[in-house]
C-alpha positions, 0 to 999 in steps of 0.5 A: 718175863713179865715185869710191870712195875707195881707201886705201893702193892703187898701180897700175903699168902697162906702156906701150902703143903706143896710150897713147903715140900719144895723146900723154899716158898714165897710167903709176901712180897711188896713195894712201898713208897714212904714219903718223908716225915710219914709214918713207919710202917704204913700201908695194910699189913697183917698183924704179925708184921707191924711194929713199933720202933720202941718195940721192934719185931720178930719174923718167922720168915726170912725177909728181903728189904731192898732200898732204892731212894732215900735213907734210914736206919736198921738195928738188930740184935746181931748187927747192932744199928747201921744206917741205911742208904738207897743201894742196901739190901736188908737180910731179916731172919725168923727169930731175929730181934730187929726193927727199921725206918726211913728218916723223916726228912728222906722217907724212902722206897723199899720192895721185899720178898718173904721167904721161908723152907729148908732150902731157905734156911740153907741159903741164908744160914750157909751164904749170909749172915744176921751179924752182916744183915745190911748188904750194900748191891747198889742199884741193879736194874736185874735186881730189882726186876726179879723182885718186881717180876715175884710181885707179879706172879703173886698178883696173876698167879699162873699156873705153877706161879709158887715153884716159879717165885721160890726159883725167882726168889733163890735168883735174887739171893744170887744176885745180891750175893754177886753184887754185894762180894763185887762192892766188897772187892771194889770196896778193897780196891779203893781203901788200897789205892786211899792209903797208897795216896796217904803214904805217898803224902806222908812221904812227900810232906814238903813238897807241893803235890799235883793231886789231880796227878796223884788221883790220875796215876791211881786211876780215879778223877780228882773229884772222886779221889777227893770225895772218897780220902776226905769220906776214909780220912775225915779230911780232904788231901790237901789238909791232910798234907798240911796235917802232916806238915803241922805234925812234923812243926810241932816235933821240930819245936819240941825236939830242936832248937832250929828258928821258927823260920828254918822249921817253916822251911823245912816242913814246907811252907813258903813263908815263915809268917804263913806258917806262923798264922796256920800253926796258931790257927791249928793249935791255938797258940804260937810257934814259939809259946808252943815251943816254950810250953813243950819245953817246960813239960820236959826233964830239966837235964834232957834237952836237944841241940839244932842238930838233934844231938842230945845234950845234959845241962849242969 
């Protein structure tokens, strides 16, 4: 397979009776490398194909748009907007309200393939989906060889060079959809093994956890474990844990009448004044002026002893 690589190419060709009897023919294919802060969509294109991003556009094909480098943004009318990454493979359908760009501050590089026939329209109509248009495939070396491998069949156009790119381009369709249901499944696995950690911490508030420890009987490194809770839960495990253990202060305080320096304890800190200074810093207030506001903010007869009994005043 000749796969020569081919930098900022575009092939448009006009449709052939045989093509379309075939039931799936390549249309365009091509690669670009958008620089950052250089205008969208650059490059020669037909008319048809270049749009504003105010206005979008409409295809009457179906188009494959894989992102190698950089960052972007997509929005269509059935997928709403999705912001883009090196990994992505965009899926546009004719008909389909969309539009598309690198951010300014990245540019990025995109290879696509245009497609279109019955066969086509049954691949992508009965395997993908416009509400799912942003795949995510990671970056596949086969991948992106058969799609460079379509570009050069566009330029050296060998003989019988259109049945050859349709069978490359169905290729293409199996392997995005291999990869992207491996990234699924994977995807599953991770936010299994991120609430089994959240559990455990939950479990565990007042004890000291060994994260490193933690992450190993999950079978990742710390260093990935951290990156993916604090991506999933917006903080890193050891704030979690202390969010947990603010979180069951804060009942105490309300429910209870146990000292400040019990509460500390019990929730797992080591000093009753370490744990004063962080639950002024979380919550903006004392312990204590905490205790008293949510106090007052009960009914007068409810109140509750240390032991959590509840007893009426008179």
């Amino acid at each position: 397979m000749n796969t020569a690589i081919i930098r900022d190419f575009s092939r448009y060709l006009p449709i052939e009776r045989d093509a379309v009897e075939w039931g799936l023919h390549v249309i365009d294919c091509g690669q670009g490398d958008i620089p950052a802060g250089a205008h969208y969509p650059g490059g020669q294109h037909p008319k048809d194909y270049l749009f504003t991003w105010k206005g979008g556009r409409r295809l009457n094909e179906f188009q494959i748009v894989y992102i190698t480098e950089g960052r972007g943004v997509f929005e269509s009318r059935s997928s709403g907007v999705v912001q883009l990454q090196a990994g992505h493979v965009l899926l546009l359908f004719p008909g389909e309200w969309h539009r598309y760009r690198p951010l300014k501050s990245t540019g990025w590089t995109e290879y696509w393939i245009g497609f279109n026939g019955t066969y086509a329209r049954h691949i992508m109509t009965r395997f993908f989906s416009m509400e799912n248009a942003v795949l995510r495939v990671g970056f596949d070396e086969d991948l992106l060889s058969l799609i460079q491998s379509v570009g050069v069949l566009l330029q050296s156009t060998p003989a019988g060079w259109r049945q050859i790119a349709a069978a490359r381009a169905v290729e293409v369709l199996a392997r995005i959809r291999s990869l992207s249901m491996s990234y699924r499944t994977a995807d599953r696995q991770i936010a299994g093994k991120i609430q089994q950690a959240r559990c455990f911490l939950l479990e565990r508030a007042e004890s000291t956890i060994d994260l490193a420890s933690l992450a190993a009987k999950l079978g990742m490194s710390y260093s990935a474990f951290r990156s993916i809770f604090q991506r999933q839960t917006g903080s890193s495990p050891r704030q979690y844990q202390l969010q947990i253990r603010i979180n069951k202060a804060c009942a105490l305080l309300s429910d209870t009448r146990l000292p400040v320096s019990r509460i500390a304890e019990q929730t797992g800190f080591s000093s009753v004044f370490y744990f004063s200074r962080l639950f002024s810093r979380k919550m903006n207030m004392s312990p204590m002026a905490f205790r008293s506001k949510m106090q007052q903010a009960l009914p007068e007869i409810v109140r509750k002893d240390p032991r959590g009994a509840t007893n009426k005043r008179k």
